[in-house]
VEXDREN-2710 file (C-alpha; in Angstrom, 1 decimal):
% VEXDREN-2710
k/r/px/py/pz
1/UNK/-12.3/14.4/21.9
2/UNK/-15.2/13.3/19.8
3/UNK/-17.5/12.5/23.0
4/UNK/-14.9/9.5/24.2
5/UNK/-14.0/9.2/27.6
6/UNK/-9.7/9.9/29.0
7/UNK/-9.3/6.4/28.2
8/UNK/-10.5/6.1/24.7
9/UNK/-8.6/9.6/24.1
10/UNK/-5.3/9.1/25.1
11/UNK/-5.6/5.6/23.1
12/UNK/-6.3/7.2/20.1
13/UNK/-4.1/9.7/20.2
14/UNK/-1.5/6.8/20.8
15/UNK/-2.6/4.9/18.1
16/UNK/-2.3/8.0/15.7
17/UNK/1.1/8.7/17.4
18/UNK/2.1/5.0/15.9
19/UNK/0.9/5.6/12.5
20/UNK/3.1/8.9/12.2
21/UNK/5.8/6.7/13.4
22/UNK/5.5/4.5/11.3
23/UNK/5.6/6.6/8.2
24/UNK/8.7/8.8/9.6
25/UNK/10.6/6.1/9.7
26/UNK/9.2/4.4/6.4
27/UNK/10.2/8.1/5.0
28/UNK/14.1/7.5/6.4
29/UNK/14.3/3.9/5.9
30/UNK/13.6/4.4/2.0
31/UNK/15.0/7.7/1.2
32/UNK/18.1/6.1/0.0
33/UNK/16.0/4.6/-3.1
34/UNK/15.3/8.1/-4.5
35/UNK/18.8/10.1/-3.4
36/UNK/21.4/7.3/-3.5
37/UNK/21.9/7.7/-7.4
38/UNK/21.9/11.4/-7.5
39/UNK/24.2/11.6/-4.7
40/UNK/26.8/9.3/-5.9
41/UNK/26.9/10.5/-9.3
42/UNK/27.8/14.3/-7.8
43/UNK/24.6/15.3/-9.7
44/UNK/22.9/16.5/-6.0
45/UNK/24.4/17.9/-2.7
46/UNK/23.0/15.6/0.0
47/UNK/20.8/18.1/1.8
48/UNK/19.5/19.3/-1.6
49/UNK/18.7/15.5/-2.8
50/UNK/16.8/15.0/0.9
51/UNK/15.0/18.2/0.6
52/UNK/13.9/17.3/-3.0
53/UNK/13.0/14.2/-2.2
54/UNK/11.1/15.1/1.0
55/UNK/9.1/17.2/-0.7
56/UNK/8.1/15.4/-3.8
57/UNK/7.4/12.3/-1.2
58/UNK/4.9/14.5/0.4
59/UNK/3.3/15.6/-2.6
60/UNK/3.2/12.3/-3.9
61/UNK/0.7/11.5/-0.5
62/UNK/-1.9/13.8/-1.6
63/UNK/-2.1/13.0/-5.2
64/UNK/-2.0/9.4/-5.0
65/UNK/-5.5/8.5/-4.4
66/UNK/-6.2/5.7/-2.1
67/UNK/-6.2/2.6/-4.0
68/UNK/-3.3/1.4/-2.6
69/UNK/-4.6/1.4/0.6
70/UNK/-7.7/-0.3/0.4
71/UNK/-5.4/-3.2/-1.4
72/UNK/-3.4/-3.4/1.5
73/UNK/-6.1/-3.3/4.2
74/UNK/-8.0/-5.9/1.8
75/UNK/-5.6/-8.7/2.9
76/UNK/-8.1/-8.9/5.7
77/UNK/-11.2/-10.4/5.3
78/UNK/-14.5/-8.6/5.0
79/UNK/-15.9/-10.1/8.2
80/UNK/-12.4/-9.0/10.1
81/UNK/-13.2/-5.4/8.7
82/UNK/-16.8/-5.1/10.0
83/UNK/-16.4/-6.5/13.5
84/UNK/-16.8/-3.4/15.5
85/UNK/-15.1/-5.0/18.7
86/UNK/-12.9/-1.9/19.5
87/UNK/-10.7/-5.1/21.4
88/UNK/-10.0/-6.5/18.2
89/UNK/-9.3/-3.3/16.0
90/UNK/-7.0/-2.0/18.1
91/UNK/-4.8/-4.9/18.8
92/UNK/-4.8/-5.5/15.2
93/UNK/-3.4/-1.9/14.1
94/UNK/-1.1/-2.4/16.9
95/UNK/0.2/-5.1/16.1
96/UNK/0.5/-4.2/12.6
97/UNK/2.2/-1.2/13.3
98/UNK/4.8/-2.3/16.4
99/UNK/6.0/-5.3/14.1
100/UNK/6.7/-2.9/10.9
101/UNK/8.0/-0.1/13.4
102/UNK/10.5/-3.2/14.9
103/UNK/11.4/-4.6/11.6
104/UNK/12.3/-1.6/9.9
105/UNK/14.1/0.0/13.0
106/UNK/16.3/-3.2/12.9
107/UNK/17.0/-3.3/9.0
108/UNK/17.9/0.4/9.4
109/UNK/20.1/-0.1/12.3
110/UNK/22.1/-2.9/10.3
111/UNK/22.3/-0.8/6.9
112/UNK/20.5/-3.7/5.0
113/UNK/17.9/-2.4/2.6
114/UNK/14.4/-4.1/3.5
115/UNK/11.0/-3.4/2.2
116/UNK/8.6/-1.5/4.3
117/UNK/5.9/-3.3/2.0
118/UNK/6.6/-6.6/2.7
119/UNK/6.5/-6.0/6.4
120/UNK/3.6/-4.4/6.5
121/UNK/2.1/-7.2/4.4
122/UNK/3.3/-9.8/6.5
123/UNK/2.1/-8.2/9.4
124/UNK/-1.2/-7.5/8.1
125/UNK/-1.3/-11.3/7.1
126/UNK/0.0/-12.4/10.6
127/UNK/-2.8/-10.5/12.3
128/UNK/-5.2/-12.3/9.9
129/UNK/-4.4/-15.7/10.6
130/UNK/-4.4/-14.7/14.1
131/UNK/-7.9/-13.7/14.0
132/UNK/-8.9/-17.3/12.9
133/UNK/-8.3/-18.4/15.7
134/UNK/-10.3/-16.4/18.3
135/UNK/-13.6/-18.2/18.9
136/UNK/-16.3/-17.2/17.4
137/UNK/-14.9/-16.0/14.0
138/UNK/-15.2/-19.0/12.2
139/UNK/-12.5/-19.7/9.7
140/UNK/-12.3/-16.4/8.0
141/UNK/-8.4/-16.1/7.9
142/UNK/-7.0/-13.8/5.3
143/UNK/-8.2/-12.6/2.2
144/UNK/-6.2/-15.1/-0.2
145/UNK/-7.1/-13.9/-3.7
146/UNK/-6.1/-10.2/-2.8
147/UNK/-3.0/-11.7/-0.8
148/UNK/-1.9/-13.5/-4.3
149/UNK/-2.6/-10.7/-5.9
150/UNK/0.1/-8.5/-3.7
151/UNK/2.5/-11.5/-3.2
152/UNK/3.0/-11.2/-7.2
153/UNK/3.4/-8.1/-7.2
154/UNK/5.8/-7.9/-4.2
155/UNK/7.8/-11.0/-5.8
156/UNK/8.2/-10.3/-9.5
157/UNK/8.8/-6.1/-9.1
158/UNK/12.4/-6.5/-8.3
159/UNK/13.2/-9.2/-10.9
160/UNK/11.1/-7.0/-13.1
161/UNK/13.6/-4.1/-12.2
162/UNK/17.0/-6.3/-12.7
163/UNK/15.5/-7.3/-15.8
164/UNK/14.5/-3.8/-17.4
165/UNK/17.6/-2.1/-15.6
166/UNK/20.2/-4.3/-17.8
167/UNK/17.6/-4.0/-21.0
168/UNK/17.9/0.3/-20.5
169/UNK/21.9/-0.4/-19.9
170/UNK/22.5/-1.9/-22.9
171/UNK/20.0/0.7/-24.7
172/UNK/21.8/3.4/-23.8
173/UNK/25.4/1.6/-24.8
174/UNK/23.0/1.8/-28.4
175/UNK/22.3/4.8/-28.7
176/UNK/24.5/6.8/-26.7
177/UNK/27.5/4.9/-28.1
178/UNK/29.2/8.7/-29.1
179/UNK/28.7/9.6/-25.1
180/UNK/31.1/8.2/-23.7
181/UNK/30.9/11.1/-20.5
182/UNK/27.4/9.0/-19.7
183/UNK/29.4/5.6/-18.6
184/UNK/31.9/6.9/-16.7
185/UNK/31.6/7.2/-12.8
186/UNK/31.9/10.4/-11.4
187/UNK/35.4/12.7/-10.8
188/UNK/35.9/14.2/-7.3
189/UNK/33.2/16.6/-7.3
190/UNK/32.6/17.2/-10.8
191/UNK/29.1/17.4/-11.2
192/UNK/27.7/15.3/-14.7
193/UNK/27.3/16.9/-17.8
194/UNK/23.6/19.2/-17.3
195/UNK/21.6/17.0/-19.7
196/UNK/22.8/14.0/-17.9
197/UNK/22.1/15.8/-14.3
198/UNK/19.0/17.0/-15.4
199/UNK/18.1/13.5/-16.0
200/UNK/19.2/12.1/-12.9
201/UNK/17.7/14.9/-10.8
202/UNK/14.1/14.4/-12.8
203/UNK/14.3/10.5/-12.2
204/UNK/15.2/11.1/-8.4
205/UNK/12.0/13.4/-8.1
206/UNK/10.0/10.6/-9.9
207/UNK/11.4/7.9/-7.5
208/UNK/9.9/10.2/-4.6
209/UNK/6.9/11.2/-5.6
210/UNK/5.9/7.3/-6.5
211/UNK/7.1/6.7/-3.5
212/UNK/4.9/8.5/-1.2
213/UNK/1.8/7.6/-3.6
214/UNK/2.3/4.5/-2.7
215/UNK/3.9/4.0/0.6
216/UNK/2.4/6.9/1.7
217/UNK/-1.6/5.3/1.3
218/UNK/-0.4/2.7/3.9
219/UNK/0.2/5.1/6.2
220/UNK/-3.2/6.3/4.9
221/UNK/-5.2/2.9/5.5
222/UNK/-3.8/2.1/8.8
223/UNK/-5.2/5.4/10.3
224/UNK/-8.7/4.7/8.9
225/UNK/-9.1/1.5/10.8
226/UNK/-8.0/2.9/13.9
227/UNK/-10.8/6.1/13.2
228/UNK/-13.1/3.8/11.9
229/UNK/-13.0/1.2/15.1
230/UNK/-12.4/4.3/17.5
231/UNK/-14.9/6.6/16.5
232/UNK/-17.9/5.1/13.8
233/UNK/-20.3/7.7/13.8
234/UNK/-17.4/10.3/12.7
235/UNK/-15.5/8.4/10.0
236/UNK/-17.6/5.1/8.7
237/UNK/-19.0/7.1/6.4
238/UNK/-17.5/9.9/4.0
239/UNK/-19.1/12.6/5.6
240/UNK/-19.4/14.3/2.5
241/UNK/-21.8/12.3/1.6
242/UNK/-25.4/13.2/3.1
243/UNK/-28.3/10.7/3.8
244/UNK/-30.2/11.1/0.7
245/UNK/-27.5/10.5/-1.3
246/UNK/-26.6/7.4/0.2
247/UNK/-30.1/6.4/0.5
248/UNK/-30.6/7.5/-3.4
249/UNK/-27.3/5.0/-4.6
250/UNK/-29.0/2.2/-2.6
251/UNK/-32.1/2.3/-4.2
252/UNK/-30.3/2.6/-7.2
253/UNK/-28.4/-0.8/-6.5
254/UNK/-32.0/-2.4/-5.7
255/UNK/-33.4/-1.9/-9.2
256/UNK/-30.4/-3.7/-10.6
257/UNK/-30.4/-6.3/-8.1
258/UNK/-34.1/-7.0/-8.6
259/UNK/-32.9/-7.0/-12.6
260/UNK/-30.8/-9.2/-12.7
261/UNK/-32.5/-11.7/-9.9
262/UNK/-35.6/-11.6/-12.4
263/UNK/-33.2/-12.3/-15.3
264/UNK/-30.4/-15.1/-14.1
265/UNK/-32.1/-19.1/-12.9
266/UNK/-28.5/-20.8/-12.8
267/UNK/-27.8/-22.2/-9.3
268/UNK/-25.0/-20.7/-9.0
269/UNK/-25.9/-16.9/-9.5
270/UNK/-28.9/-18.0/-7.4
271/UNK/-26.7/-18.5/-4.7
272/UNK/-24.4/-15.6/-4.8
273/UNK/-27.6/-13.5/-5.1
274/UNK/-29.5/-15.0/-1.9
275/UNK/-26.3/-14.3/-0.2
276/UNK/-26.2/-10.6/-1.2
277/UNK/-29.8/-10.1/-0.8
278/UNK/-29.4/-10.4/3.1
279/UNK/-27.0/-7.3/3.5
280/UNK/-29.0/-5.5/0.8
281/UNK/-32.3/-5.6/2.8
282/UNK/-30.3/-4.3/6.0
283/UNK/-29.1/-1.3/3.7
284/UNK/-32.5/-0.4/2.8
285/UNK/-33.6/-0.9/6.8
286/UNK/-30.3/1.3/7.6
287/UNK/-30.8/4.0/4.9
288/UNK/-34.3/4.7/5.8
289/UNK/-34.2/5.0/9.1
290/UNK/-30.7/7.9/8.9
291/UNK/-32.6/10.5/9.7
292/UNK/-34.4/9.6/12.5
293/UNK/-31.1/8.3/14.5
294/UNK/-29.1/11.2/14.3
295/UNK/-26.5/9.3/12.9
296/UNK/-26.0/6.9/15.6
297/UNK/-22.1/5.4/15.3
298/UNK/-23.1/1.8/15.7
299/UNK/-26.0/2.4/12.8
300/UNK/-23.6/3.9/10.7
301/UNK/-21.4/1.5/11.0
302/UNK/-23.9/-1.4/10.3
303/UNK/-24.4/0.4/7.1
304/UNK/-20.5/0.2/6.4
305/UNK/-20.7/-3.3/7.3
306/UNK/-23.4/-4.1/4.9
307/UNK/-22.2/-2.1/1.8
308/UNK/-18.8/-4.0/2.4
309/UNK/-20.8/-7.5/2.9
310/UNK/-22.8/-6.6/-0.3
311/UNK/-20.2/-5.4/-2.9
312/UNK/-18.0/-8.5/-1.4
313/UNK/-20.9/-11.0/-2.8
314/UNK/-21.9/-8.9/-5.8
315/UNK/-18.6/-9.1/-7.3
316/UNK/-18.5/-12.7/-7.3
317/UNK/-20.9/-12.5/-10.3
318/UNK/-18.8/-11.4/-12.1
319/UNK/-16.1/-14.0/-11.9
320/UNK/-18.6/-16.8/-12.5
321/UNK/-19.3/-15.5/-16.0
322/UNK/-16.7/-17.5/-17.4
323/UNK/-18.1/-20.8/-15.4
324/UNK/-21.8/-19.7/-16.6
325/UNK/-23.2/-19.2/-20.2
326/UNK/-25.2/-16.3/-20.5
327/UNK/-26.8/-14.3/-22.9
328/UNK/-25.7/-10.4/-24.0
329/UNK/-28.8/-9.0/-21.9
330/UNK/-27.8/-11.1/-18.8
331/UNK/-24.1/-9.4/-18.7
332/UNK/-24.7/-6.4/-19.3
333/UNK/-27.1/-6.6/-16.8
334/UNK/-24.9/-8.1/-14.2
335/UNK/-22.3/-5.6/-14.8
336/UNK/-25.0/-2.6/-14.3
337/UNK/-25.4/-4.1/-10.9
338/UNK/-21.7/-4.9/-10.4
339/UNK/-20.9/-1.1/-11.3
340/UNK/-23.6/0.4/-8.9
341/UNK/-22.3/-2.0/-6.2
342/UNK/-18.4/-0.4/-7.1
343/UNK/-20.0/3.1/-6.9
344/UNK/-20.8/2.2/-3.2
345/UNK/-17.4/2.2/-2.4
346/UNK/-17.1/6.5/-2.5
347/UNK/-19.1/6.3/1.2
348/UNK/-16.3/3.6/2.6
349/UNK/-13.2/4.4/0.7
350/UNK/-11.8/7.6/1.9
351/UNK/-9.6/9.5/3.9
352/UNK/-10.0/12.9/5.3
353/UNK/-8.2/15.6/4.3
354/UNK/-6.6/16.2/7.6
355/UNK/-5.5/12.6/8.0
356/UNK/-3.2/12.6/4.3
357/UNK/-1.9/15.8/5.7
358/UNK/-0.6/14.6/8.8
359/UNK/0.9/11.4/6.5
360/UNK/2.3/13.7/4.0
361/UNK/4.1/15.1/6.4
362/UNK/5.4/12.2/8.6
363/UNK/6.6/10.5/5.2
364/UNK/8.3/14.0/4.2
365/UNK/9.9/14.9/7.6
366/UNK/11.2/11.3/7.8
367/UNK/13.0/11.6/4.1
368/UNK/15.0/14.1/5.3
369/UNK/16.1/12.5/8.7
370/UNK/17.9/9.3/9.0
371/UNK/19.2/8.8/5.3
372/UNK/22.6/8.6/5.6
373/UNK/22.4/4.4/6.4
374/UNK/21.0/3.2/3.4
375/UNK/22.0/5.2/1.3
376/UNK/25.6/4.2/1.6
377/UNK/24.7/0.6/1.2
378/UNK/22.8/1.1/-2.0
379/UNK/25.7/3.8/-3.4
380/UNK/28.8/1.8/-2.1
381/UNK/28.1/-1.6/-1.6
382/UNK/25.8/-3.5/-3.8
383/UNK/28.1/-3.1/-6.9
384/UNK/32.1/-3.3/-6.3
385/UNK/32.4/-0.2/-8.7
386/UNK/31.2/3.5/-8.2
387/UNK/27.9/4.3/-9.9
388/UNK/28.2/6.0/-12.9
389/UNK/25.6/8.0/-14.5
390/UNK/24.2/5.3/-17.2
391/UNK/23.4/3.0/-14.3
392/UNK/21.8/5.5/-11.4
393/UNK/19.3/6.6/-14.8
394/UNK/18.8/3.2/-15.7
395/UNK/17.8/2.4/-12.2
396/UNK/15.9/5.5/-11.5
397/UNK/13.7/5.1/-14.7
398/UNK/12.7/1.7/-13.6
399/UNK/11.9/2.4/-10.0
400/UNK/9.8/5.4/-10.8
401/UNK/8.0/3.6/-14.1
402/UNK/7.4/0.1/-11.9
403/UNK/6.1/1.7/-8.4
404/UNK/4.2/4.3/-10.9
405/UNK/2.1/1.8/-13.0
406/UNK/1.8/-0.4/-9.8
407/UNK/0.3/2.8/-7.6
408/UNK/-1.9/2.8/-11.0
409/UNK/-3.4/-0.6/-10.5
410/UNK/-3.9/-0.5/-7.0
411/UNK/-0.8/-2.6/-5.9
412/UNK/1.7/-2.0/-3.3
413/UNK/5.8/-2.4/-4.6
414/UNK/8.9/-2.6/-3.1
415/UNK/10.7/0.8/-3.9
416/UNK/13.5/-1.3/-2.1
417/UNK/13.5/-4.3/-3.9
418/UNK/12.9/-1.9/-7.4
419/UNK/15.5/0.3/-7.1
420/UNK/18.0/-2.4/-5.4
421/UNK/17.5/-5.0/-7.7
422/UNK/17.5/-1.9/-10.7
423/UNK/21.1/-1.1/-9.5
424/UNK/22.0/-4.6/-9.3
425/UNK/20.8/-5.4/-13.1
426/UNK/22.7/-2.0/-14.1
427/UNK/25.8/-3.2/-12.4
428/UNK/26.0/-6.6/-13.6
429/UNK/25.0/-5.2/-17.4
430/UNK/28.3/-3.4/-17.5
431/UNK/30.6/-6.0/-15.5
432/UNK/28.3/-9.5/-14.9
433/UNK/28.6/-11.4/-11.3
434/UNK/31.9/-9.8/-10.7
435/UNK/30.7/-6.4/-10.7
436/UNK/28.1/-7.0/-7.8
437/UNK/29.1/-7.5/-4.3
438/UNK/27.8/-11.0/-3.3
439/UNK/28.2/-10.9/0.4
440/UNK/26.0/-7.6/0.7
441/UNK/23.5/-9.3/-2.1
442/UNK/23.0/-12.3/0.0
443/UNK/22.1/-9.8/3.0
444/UNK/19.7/-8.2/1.0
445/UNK/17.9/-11.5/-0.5
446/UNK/18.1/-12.5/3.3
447/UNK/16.3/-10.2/4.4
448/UNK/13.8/-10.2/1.7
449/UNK/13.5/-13.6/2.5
450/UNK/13.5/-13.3/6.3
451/UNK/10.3/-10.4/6.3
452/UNK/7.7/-12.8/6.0
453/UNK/7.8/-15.1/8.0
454/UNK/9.2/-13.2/11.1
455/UNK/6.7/-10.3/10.4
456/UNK/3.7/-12.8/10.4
457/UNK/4.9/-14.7/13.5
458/UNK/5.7/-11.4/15.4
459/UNK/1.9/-9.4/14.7
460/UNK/0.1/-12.7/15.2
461/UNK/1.9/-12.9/18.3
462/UNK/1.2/-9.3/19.4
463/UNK/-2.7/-9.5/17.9
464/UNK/-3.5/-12.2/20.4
465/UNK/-1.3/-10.2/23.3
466/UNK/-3.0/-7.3/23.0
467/UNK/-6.1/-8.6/22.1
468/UNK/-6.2/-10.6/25.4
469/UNK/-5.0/-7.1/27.0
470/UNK/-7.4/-4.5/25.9
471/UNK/-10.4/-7.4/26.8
END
């Protein structure tokens, strides 16, 4: 396979084995966020809800781009992502994926609804501290700014969706005063009036498609660094890129570079630019000598390395613009060379076709398997009422707004936390504290609570094992 030896093979096919794993049971684990409401408000049989929601997770893989994924592998630092020691990738994706495959197994198993993002963020951060501490590596540890970045994210999505979920309850008690069929919770198995199942049944095929968008590009990420460790001269670079290209876009980022060197004399755009200049001068080395080394993986991968290395320093020149004073020319310079470093990124940030397929359709068979857990907890147990329709909308709306605009911006969300926490503000709109179930609430915020630090102390743990193993 590829030119590797038995060894490297059955590895990777392991490794790949993981990753599916790991999105089939992300797919059952949250399925009860997108089928829970439309279940218990009679508006969906249950094998109609997880077929629809299967589906629409699927879809939701191919057209989400890969933002998201690139975010979450980002946690890591650039010089983690360019060391090539086929040691240290794979005990880092496996550790990654056997503490998220663990954590969420065990949530499931216990009916508690826990978010496969903040595992896998944990985990990814666990493995990063970890790496600190191999010799050698200095004290590159995790990638802090990005990691505040997601921790806000993760952290104010479900107060965002408790918040927003009582403001759309108490909308709807507005304008929908006349509808009285709207607040009421379902009657045997009286389906909703249409326009209010319609509704429900649109909002649960929103919740799904966001969801595999974004949880699906984890999935996504995880397998590039296994393919990108395993096999470099196949999937460093987007292949659909040829050497002239490449070669073209670099020369195109050295008459910018040499721009805006001419143009900036402050010590500290001095520095950044000194810094950048080193990995730039490699590129030009790498790019012109493609065609004479039939694309070798290791020099392909050193030109990976180096675009990363470069557009890493680059855009630090753009956040000292508010430290240093400069003139209309100088900006718009810099950001001419910032954009032409971002372009760079088409050759690193990818994923083959073939590899969101195989996600797609992990995430989607896993929706429709294992469901029945979760959703229960979120249907029965978080309020001490039955859902009625008002509140499965409300909830849906904000879930599939929030994990939308976050999927926008390149952030991973809780659809967990979102829709739980949605449910919860709909359920406390219409009754307050007595409405909600506090013993099954403190499970939940336990576990929310528990992720991090267990998931960071578990991979860490596991990066050195293995690490230690595969050497």
């Amino acid at each position: 396979m590829y030119g590797l030896g038995i060894g490297l093979s059955i590895l990777l096919v392991l490794c790949i084995f993981c990753v599916c794993a790991f999105e089939f049971i992300n797919g059952f684990h949250d399925t009860a966020n997108a089928v829970a409401t439309v279940i218990y408000t009679k508006s969906l049989r249950p094998w109609r809800a997880v077929m629809l929601s299967g589906v629409l997770n699927g879809l939701g893989v191919f057209m989400g781009g890969t933002a998201v994924a690139m975010g979450i592998i980002n946690l890591l630092p650039v010089e983690t992502l360019v060391d090539q020691n086929i040691a240290h990738s794979l005990g880092m994706v496996g550790a990654i994926l056997l503490t998220a495959i663990i954590w969420n197994l065990g949530t499931w198993l216990l009916a508690i609804p826990a978010s496969s993002s903040h595992t896998l963020v944990g985990a990814i951060l666990g493995v990063g501290i970890a790496y600190s501490l191999l010799p050698g590596t200095g004290d590159a540890a995790v990638n802090w700014h990005k990691a505040s970045e997601v921790g806000l994210s993760l952290l104010c999505s479900p107060l965002f969706g408790f918040i927003l979920a009582m403001f759309l309850m108490s909308l709807m008690a507005t304008v929908f005063v006349r509808k009285v069929e709207l607040f009421k919770a379902p009657e045997g198995d009286t389906p909703p009036p249409w326009w209010v199942r319609g509704t429900l049944i649109a909002t649960c095929g929103l919740v799904s498609f966001s969801h595999g968008s974004n949880d699906g590009q984890k999935g996504i990420g995880l397998m590039m660094l296994i393919l990108i460790g395993i096999i470099p001269a196949k999937f460093a670079l987007d292949g659909r890129y040829g050497d002239r290209e490449i070669a073209e876009s670099i020369g195109q980022v050295q008459k910018n570079f040499d721009a805006v060197s001419g143009e900036l004399t402050d010590s500290k755009s001095q520095s950044i630019l000194q810094a950048a200049a080193v990995p730039l001068a490699e590129l030009n080395r790498l790019t012109s000598e493609l065609a004479d080394t039939n694309r070798e993986g290791n020099h392909r991968f050193e030109i990976r390395k180096n675009i990363l290395l470069f557009r890493n320093e680059i855009t630090k020149l753009k956040g000292e613009s508010t430290e240093v004073q400069r003139t209309s020319g100088q900006t718009a310079s810099v950001q001419s060379l910032v954009t032409s470093a971002t372009s760079l990124r088409r050759f690193t940030d990818y994923a083959p076709l073939w590899v969101i397929f195989l996600i797609a359709l992990s995430l989607g068979v896993g929706t429709m398997i294992g469901w029945e857990r979760i959703v229960i907890t979120i249907g029965e147990k978080i309020g001490k009422t039955h859902l009625t329709y008002a509140q499965g909308a409300s909830a849906e709306i904000v879930a599939a707004s929030t994990i939308a605009a976050s999927t926008y911006l390149g952030l991973p969300v809780s659809t967990t936390h979102v829709l739980s926490s949605g449910i919860a503000g709909a359920m406390f709109s219409s009754g307050g504290l007595s409405n909600l179930d506090k013993g099954m609430i403190q499970k939940i915020l336990l576990a929310w609570v528990l992720t991090f630090p267990v998931c960071v102390t578990l991979s860490g743990t596991l990066f050195l094992i293995f690490r230690w193993v595969f050497e």
